[in-house]
N, CA, C and O atoms as CSV, one atom per row, in Angstrom:
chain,resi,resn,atom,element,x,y,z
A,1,UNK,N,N,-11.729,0.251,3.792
A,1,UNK,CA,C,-11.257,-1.101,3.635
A,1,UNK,C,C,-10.098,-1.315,4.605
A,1,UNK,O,O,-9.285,-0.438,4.896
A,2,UNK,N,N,-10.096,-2.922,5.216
A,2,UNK,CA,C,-8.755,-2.645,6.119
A,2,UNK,C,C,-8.738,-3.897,6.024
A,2,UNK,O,O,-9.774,-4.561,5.996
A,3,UNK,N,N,-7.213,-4.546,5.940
A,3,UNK,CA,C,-7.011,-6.011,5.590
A,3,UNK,C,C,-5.707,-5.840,6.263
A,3,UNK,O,O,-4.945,-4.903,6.026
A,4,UNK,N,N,-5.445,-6.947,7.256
A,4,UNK,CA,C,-4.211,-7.204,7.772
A,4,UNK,C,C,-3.456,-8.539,7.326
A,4,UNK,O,O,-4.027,-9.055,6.365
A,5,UNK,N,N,-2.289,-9.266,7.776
A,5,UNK,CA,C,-1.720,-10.114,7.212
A,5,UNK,C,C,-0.476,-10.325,8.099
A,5,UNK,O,O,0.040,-9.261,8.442
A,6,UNK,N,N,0.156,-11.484,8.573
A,6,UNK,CA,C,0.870,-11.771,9.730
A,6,UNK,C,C,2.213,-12.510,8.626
A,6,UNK,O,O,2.023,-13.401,7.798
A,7,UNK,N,N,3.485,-11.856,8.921
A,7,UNK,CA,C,4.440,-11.906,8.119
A,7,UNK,C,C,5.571,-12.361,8.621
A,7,UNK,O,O,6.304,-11.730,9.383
A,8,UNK,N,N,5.840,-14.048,7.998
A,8,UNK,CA,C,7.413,-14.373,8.466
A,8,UNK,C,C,8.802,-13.241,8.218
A,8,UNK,O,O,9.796,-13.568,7.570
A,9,UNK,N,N,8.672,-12.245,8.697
A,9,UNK,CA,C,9.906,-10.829,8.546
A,9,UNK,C,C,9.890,-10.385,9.440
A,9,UNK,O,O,8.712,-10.281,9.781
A,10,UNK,N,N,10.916,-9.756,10.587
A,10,UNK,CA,C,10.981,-8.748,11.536
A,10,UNK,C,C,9.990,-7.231,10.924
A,10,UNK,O,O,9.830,-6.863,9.761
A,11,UNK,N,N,9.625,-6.801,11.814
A,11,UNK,CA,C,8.924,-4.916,11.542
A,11,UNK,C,C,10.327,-4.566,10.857
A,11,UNK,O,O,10.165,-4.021,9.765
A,12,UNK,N,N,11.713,-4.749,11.241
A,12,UNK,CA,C,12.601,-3.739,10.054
A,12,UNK,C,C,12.486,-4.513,8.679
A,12,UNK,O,O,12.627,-3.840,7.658
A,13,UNK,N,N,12.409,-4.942,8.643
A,13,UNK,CA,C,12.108,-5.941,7.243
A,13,UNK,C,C,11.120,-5.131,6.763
A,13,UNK,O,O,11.335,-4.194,5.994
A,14,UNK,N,N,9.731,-5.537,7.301
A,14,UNK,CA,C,8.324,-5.164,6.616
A,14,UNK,C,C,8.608,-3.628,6.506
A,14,UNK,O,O,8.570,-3.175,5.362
A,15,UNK,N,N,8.906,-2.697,7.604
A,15,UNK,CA,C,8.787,-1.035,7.274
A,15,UNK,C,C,9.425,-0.912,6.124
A,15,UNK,O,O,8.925,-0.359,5.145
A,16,UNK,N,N,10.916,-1.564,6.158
A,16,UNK,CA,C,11.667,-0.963,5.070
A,16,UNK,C,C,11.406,-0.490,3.896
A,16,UNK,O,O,11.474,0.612,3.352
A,17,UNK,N,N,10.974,-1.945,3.499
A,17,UNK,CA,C,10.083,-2.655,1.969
A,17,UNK,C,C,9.074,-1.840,1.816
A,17,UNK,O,O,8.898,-1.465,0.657
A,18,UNK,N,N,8.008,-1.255,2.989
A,18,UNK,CA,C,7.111,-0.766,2.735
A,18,UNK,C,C,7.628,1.301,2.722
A,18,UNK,O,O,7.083,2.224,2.117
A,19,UNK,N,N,8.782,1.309,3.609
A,19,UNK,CA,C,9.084,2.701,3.388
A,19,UNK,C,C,9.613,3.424,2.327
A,19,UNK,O,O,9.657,4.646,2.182
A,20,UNK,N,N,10.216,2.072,1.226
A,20,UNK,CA,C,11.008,2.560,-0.129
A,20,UNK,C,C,9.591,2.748,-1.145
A,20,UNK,O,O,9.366,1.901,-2.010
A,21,UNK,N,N,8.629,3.989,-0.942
A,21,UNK,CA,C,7.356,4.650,-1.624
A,21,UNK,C,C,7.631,4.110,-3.465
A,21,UNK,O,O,6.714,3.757,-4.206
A,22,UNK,N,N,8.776,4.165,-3.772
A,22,UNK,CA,C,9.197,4.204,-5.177
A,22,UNK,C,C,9.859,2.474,-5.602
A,22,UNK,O,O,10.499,2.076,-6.576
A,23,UNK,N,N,9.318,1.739,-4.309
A,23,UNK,CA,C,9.331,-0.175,-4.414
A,23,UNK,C,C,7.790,-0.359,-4.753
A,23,UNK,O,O,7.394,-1.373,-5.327
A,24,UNK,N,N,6.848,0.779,-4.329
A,24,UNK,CA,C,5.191,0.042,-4.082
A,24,UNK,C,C,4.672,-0.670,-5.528
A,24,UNK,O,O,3.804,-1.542,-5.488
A,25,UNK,N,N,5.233,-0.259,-6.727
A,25,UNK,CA,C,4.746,-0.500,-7.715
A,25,UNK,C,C,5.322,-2.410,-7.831
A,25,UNK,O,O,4.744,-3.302,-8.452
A,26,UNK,N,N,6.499,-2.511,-7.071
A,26,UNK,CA,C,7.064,-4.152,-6.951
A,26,UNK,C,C,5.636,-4.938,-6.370
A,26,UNK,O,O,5.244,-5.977,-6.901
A,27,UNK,N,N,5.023,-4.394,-5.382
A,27,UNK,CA,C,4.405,-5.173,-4.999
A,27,UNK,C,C,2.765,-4.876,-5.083
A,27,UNK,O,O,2.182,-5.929,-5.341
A,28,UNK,N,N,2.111,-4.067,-4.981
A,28,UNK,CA,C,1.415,-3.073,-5.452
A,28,UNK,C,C,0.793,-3.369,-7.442
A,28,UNK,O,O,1.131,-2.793,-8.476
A,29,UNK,N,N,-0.146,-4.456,-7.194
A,29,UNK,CA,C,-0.362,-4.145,-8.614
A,29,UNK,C,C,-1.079,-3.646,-9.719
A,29,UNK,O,O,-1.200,-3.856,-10.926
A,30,UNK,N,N,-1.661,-2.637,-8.520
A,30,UNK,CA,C,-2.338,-1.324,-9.809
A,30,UNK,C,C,-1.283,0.060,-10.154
A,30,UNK,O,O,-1.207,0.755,-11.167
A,31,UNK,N,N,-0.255,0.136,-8.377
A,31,UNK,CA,C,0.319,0.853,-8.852
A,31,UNK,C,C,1.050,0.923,-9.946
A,31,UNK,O,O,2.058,0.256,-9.711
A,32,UNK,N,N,1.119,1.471,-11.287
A,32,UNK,CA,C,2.689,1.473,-12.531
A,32,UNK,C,C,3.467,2.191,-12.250
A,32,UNK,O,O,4.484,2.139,-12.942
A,33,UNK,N,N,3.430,3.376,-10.959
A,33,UNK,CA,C,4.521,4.137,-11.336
A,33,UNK,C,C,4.560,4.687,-9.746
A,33,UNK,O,O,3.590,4.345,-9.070
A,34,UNK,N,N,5.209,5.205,-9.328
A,34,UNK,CA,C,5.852,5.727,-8.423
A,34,UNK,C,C,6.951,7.052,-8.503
A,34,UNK,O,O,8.104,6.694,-8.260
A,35,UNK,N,N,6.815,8.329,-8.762
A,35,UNK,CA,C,8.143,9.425,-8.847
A,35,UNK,C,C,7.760,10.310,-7.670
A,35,UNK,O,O,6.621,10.718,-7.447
A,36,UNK,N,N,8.903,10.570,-6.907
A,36,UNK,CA,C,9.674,11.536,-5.963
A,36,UNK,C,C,9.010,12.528,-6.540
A,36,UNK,O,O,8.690,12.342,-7.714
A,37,UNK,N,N,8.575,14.003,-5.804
A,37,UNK,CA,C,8.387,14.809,-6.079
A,37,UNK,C,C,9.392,16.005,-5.235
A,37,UNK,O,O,10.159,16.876,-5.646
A,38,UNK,N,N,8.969,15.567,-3.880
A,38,UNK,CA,C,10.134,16.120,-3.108
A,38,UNK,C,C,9.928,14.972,-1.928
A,38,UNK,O,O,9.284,13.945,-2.140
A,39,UNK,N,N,10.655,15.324,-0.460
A,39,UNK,CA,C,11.066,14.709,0.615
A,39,UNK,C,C,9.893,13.616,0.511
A,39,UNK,O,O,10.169,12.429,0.336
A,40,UNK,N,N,8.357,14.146,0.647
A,40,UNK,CA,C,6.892,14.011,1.380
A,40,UNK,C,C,5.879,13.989,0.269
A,40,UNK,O,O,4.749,13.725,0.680
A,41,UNK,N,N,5.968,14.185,-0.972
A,41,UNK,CA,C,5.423,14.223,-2.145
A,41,UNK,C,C,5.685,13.810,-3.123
A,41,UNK,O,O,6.823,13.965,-3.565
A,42,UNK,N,N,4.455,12.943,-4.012
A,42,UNK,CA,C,4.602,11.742,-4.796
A,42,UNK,C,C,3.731,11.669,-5.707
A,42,UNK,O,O,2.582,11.369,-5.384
A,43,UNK,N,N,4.065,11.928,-7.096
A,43,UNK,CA,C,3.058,11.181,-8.600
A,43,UNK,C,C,2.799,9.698,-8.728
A,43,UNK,O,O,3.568,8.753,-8.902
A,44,UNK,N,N,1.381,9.778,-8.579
A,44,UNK,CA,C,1.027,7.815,-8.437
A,44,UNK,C,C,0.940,8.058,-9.919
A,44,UNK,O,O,0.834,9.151,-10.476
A,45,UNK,N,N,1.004,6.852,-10.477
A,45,UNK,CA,C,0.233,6.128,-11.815
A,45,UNK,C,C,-0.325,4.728,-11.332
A,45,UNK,O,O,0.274,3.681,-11.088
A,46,UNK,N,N,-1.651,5.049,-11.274
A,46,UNK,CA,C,-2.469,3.691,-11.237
A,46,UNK,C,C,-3.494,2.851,-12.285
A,46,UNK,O,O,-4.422,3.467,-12.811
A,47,UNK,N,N,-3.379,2.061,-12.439
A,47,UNK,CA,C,-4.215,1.150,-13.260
A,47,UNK,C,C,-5.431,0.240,-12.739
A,47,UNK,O,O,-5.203,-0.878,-12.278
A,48,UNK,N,N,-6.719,0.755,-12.829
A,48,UNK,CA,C,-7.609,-0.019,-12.051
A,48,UNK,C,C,-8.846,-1.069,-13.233
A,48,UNK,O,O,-9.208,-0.835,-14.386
A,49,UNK,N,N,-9.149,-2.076,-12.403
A,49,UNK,CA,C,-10.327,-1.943,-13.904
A,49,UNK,C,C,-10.892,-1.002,-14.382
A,49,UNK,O,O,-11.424,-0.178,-13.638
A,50,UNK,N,N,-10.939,-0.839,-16.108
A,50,UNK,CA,C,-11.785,0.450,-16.315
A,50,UNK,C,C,-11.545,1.544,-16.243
A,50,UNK,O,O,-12.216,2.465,-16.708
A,51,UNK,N,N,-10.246,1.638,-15.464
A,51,UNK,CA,C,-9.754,3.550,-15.222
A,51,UNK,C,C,-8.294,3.713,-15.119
A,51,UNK,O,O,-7.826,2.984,-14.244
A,52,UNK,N,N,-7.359,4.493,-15.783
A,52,UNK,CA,C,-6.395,4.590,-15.033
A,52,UNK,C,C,-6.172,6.184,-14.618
A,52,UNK,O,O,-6.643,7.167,-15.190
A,53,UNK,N,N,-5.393,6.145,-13.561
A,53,UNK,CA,C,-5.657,7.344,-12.488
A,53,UNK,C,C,-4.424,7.675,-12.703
A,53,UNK,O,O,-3.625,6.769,-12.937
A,54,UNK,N,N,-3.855,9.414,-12.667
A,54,UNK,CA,C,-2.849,10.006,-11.955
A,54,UNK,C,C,-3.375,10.962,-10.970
A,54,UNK,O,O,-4.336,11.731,-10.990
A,55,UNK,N,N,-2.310,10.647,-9.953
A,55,UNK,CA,C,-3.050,12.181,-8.457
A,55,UNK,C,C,-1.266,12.319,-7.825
A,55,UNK,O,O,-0.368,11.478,-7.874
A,56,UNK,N,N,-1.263,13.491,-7.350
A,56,UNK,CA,C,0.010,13.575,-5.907
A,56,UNK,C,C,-0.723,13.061,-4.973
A,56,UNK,O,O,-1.952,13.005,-4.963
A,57,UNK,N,N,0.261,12.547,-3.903
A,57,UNK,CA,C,-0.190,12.172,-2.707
A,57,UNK,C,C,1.047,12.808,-1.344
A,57,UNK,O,O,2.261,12.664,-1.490
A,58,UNK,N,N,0.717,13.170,-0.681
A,58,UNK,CA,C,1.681,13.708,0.251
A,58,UNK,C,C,1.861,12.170,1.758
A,58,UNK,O,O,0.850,11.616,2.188
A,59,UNK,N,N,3.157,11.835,2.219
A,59,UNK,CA,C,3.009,11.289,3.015
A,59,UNK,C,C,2.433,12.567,4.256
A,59,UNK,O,O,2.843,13.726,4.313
A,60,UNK,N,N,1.593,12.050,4.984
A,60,UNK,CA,C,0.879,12.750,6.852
A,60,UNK,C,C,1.505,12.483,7.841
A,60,UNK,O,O,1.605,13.233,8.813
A,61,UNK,N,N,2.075,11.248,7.720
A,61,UNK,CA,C,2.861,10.798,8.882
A,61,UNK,C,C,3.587,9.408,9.051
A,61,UNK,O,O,3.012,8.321,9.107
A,62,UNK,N,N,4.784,9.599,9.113
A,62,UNK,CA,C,5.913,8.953,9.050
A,62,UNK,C,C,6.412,8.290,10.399
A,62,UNK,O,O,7.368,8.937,10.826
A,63,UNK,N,N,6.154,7.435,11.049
A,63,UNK,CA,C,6.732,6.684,12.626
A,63,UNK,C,C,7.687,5.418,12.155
A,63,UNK,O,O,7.252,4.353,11.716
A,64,UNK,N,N,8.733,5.671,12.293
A,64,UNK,CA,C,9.597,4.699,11.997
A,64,UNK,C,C,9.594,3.332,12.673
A,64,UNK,O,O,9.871,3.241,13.868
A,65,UNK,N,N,9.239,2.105,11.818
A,65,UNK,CA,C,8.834,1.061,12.066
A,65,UNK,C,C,7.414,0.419,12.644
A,65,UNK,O,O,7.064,-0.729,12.915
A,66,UNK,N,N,6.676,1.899,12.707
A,66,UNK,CA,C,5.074,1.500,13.588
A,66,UNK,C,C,4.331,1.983,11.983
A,66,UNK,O,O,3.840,1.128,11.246
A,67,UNK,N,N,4.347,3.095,11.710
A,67,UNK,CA,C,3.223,3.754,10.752
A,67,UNK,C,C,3.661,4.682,9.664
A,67,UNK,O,O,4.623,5.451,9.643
A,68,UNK,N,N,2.643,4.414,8.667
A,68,UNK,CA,C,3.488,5.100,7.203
A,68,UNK,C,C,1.643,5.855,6.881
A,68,UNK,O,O,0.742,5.019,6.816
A,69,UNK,N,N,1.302,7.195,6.729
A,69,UNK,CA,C,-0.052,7.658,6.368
A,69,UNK,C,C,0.460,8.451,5.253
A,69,UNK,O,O,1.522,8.968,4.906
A,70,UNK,N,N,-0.939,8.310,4.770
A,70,UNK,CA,C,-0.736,9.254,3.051
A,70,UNK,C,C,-1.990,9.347,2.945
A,70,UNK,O,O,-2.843,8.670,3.519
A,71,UNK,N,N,-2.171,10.507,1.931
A,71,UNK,CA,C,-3.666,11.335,1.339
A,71,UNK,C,C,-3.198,11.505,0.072
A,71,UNK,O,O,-2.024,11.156,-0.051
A,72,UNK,N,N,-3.789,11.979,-1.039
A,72,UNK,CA,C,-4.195,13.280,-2.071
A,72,UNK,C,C,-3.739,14.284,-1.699
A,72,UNK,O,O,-3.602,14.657,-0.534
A,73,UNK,N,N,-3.375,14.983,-2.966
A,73,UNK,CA,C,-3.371,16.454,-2.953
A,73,UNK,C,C,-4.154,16.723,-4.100
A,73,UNK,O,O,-5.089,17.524,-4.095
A,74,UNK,N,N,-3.737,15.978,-5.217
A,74,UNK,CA,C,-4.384,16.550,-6.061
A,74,UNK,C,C,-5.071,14.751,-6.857
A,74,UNK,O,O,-4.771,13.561,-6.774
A,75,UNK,N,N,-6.288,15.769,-7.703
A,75,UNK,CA,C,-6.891,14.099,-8.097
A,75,UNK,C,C,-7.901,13.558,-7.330
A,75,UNK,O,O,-8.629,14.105,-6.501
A,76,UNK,N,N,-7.848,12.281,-7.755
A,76,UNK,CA,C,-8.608,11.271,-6.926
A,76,UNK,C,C,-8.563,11.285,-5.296
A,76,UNK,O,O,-7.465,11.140,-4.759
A,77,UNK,N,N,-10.022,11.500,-4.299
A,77,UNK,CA,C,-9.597,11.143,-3.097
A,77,UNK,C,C,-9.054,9.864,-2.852
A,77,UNK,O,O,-9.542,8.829,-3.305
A,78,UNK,N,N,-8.056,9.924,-2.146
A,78,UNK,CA,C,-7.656,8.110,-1.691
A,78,UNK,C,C,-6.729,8.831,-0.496
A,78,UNK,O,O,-6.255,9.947,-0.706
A,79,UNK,N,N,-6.535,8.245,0.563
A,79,UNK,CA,C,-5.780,8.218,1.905
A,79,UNK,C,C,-5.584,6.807,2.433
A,79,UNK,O,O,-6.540,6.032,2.473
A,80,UNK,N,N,-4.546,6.503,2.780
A,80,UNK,CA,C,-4.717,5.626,3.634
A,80,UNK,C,C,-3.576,5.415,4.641
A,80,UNK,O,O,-2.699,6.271,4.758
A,81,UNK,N,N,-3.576,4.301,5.361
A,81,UNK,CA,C,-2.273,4.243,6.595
A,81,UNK,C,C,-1.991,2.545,6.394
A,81,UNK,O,O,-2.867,1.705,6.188
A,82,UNK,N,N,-0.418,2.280,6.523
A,82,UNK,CA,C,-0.469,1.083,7.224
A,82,UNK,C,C,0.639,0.881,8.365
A,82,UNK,O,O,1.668,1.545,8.489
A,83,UNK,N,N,0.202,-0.187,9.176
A,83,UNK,CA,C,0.893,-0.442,10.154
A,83,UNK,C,C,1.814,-1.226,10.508
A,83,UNK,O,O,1.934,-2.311,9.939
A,84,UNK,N,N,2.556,-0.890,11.399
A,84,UNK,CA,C,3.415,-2.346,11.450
A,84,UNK,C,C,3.600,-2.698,12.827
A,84,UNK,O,O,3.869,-1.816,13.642
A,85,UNK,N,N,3.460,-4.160,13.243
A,85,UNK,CA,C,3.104,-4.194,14.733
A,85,UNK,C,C,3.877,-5.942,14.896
A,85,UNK,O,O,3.376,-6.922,14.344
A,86,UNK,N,N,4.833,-5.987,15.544
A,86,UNK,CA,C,5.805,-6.716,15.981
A,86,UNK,C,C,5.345,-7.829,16.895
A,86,UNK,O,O,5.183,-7.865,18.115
A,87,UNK,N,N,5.135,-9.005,15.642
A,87,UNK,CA,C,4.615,-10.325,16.651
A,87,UNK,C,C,6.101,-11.570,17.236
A,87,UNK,O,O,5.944,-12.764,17.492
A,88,UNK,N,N,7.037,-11.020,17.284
A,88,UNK,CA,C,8.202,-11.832,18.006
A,88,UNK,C,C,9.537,-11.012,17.069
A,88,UNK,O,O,9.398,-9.943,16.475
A,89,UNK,N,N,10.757,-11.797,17.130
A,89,UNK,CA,C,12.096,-11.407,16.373
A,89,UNK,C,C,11.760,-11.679,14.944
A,89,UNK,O,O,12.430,-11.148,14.057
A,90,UNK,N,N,11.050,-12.246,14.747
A,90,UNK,CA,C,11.219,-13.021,13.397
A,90,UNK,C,C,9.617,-13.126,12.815
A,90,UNK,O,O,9.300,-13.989,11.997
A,91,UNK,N,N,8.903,-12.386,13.214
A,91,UNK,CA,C,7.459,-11.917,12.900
A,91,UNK,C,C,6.874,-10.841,13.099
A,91,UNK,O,O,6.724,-10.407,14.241
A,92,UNK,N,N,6.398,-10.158,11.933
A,92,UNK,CA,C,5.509,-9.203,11.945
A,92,UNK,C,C,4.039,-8.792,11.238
A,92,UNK,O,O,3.783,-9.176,10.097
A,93,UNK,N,N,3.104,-7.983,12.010
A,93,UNK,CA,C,1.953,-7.721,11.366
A,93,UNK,C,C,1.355,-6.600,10.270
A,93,UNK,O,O,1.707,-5.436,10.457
A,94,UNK,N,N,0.845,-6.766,9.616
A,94,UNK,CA,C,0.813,-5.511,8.797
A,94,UNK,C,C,-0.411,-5.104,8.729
A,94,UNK,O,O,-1.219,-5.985,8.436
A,95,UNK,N,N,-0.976,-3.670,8.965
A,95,UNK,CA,C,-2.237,-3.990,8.717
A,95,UNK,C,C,-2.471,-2.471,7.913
A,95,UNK,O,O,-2.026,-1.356,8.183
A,96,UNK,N,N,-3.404,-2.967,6.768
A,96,UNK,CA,C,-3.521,-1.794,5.749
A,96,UNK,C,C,-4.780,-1.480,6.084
A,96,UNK,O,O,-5.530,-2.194,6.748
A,97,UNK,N,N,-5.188,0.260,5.346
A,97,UNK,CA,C,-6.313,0.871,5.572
A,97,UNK,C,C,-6.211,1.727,4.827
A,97,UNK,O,O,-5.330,2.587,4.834
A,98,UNK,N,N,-7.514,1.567,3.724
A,98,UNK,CA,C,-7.000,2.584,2.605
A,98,UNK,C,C,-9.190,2.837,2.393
A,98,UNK,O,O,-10.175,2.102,2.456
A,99,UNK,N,N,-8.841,4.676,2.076
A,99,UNK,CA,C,-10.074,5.252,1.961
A,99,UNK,C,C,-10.383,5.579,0.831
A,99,UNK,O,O,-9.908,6.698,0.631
A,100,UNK,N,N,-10.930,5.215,-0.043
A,100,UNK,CA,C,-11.290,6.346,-1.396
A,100,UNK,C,C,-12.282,6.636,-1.741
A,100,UNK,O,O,-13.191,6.187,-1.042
A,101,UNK,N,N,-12.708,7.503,-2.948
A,101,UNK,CA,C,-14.102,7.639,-3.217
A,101,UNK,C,C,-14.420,7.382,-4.790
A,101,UNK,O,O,-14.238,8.316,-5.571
A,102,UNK,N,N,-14.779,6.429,-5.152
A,102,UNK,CA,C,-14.755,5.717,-6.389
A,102,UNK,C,C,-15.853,6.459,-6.964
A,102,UNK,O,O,-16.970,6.606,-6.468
A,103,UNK,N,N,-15.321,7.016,-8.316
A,103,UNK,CA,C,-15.801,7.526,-9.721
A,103,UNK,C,C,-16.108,6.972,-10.594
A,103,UNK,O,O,-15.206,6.247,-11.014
A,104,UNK,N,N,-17.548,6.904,-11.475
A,104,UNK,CA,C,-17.957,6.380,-12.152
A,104,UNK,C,C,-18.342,5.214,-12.035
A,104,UNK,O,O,-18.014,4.775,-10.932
A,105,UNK,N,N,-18.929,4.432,-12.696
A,105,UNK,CA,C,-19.972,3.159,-12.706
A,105,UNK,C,C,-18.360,1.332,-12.379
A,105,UNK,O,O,-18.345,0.259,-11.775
A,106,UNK,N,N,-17.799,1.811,-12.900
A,106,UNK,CA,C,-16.529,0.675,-12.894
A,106,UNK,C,C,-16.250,0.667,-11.416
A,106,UNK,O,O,-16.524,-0.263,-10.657
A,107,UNK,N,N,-15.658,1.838,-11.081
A,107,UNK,CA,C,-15.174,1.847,-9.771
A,107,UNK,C,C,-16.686,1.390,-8.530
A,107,UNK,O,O,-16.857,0.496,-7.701
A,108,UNK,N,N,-17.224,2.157,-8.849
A,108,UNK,CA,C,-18.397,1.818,-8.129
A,108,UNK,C,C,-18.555,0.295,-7.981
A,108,UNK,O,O,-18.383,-0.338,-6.940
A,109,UNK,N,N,-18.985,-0.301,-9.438
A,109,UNK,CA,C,-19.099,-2.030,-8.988
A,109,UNK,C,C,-18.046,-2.662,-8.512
A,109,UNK,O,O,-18.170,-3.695,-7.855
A,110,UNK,N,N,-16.578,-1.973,-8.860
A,110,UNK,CA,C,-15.918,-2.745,-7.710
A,110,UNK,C,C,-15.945,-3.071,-6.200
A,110,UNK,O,O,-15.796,-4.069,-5.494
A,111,UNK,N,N,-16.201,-1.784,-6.044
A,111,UNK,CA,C,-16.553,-1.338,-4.833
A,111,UNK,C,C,-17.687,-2.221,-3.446
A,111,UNK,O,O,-17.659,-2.581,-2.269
A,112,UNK,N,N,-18.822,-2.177,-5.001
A,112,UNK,CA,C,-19.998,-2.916,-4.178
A,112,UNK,C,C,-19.542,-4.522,-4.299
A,112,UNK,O,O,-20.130,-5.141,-3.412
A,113,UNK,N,N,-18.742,-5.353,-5.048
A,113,UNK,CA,C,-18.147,-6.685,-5.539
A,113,UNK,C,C,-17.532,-6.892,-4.384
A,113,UNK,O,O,-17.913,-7.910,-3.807
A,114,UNK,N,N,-16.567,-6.166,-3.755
A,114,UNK,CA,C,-15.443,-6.351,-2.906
A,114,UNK,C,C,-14.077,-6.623,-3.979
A,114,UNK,O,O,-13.046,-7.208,-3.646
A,115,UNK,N,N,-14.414,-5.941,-5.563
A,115,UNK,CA,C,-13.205,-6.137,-5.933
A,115,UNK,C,C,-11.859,-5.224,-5.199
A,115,UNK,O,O,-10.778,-5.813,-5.205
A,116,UNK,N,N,-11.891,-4.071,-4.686
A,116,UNK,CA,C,-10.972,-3.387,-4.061
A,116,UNK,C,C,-10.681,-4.468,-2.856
A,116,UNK,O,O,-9.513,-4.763,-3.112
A,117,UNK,N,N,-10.952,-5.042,-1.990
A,117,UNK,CA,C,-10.612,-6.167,-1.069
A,117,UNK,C,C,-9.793,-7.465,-2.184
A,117,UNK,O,O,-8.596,-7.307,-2.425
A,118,UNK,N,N,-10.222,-8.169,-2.535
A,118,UNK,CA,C,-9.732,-8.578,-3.564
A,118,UNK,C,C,-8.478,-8.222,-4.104
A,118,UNK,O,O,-7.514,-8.905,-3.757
A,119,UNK,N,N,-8.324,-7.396,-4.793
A,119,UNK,CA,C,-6.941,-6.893,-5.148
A,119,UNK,C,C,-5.636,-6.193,-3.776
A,119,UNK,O,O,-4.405,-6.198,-3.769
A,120,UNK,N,N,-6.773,-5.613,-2.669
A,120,UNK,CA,C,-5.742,-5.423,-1.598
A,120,UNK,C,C,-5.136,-6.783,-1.145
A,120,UNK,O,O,-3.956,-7.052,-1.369
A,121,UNK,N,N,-5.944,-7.594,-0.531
A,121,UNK,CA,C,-5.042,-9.186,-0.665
A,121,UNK,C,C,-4.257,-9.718,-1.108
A,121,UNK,O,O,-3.331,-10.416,-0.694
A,122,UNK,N,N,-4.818,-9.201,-2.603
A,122,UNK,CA,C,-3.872,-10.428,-3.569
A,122,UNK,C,C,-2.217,-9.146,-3.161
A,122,UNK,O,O,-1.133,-9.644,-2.857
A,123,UNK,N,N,-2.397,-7.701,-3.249
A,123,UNK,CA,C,-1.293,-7.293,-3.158
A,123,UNK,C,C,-0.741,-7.331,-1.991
A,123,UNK,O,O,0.485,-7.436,-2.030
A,124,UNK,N,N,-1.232,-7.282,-0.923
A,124,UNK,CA,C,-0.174,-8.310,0.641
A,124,UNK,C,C,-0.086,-9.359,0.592
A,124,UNK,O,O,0.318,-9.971,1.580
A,125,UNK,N,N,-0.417,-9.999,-0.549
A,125,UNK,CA,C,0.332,-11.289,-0.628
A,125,UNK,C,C,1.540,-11.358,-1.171
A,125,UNK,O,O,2.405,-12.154,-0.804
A,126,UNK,N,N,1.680,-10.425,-2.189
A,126,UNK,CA,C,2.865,-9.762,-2.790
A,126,UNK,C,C,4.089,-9.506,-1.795
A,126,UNK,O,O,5.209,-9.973,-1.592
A,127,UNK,N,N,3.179,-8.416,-1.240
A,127,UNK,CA,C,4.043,-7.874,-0.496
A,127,UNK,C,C,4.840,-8.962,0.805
A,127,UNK,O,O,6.019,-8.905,1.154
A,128,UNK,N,N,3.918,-9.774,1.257
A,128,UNK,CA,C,4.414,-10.957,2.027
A,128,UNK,C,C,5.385,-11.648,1.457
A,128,UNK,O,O,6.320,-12.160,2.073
A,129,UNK,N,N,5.160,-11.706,-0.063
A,129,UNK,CA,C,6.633,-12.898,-0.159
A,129,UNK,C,C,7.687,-12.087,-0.587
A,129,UNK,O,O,8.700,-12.677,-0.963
A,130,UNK,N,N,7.675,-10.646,-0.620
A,130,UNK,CA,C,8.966,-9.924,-0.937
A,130,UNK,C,C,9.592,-9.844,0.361
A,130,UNK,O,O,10.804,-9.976,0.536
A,131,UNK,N,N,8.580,-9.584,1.438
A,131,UNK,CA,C,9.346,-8.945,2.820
A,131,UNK,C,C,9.503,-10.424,3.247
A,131,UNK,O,O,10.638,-10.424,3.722
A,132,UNK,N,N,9.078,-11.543,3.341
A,132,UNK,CA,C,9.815,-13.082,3.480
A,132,UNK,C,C,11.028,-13.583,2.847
A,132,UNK,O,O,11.948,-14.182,3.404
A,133,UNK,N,N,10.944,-13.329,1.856
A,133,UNK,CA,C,12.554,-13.143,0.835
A,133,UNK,C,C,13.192,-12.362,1.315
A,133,UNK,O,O,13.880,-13.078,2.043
A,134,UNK,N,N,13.446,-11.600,1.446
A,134,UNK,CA,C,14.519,-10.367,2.054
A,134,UNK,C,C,14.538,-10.753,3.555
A,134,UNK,O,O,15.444,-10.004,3.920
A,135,UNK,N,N,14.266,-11.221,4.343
A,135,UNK,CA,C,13.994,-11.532,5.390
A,135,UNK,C,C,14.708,-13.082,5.502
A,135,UNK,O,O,14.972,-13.480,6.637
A,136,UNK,N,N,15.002,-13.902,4.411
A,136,UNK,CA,C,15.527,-15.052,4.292
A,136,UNK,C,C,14.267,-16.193,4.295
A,136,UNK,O,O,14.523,-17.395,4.220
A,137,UNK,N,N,13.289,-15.832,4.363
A,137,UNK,CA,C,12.519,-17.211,4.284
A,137,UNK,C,C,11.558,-16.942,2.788
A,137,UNK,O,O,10.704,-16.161,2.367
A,138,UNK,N,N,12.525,-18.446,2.226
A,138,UNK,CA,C,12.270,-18.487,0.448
A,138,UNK,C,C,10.895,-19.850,0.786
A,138,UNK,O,O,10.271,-20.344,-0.153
């Protein structure tokens, strides 16, 4: 799945918001939970239709202000990356990409629905009006 979204916020705006791992549940709304494990490692709690999930996830790679990647360690496969790509002083792009492999009959019809698209949207939309607020445009 990969859904992008063009954001009244500078890239330090959008990385920030998106680099504080233990904010995702603000905007993020399957995530419930978010805990530190160490530097690079992280307990999700997620809530999906039909399932709720715990897994670690390790961040892969960290580029300050371009790219944020993450996988599994343990649990559910899911990986994904997003980006951040600088359309003027006062605009930026975001573009998400997230992989998983959906279990059982729920996840599955989401899957084939485009409910996972669906809910990634509705949550960069989220995420758009937090990093627009902090950014000054209410």
């Amino acid at each position: 799945m990969l859904e992008a979204l063009d954001i009244k916020a500078p890239v330090a705006v959008s990385w920030s918001l998106w680099a504080d791992v233990e904010r995702w549940p603000t905007f993020l709304s399957h995530v419930k939970r978010v805990d530190r494990i160490d530097a690079g490692t992280f307990a999700w709690q997620v809530s999906l239709p039909g399932a709720d999930k715990a897994f670690v996830a390790e961040l892969t790679e960290v580029v300050p202000q371009e790219r944020i990647a993450w996988r599994t360690t343990e649990g559910v496969h899911h990986a994904g990356v997003v980006t951040f790509h600088r359309l003027s002083d006062t605009e930026s792009r975001v573009t998400l990409q997230i992989e998983y492999e959906p279990k059982g009959f729920v996840e599955h019809l989401g899957a084939l629905t485009n409910l996972d698209a669906t809910l990634a949207n509705y949550d960069l939309g989220e995420f758009q009006r937090m990093a627009e607020h902090e950014a000054g445009h209410r």
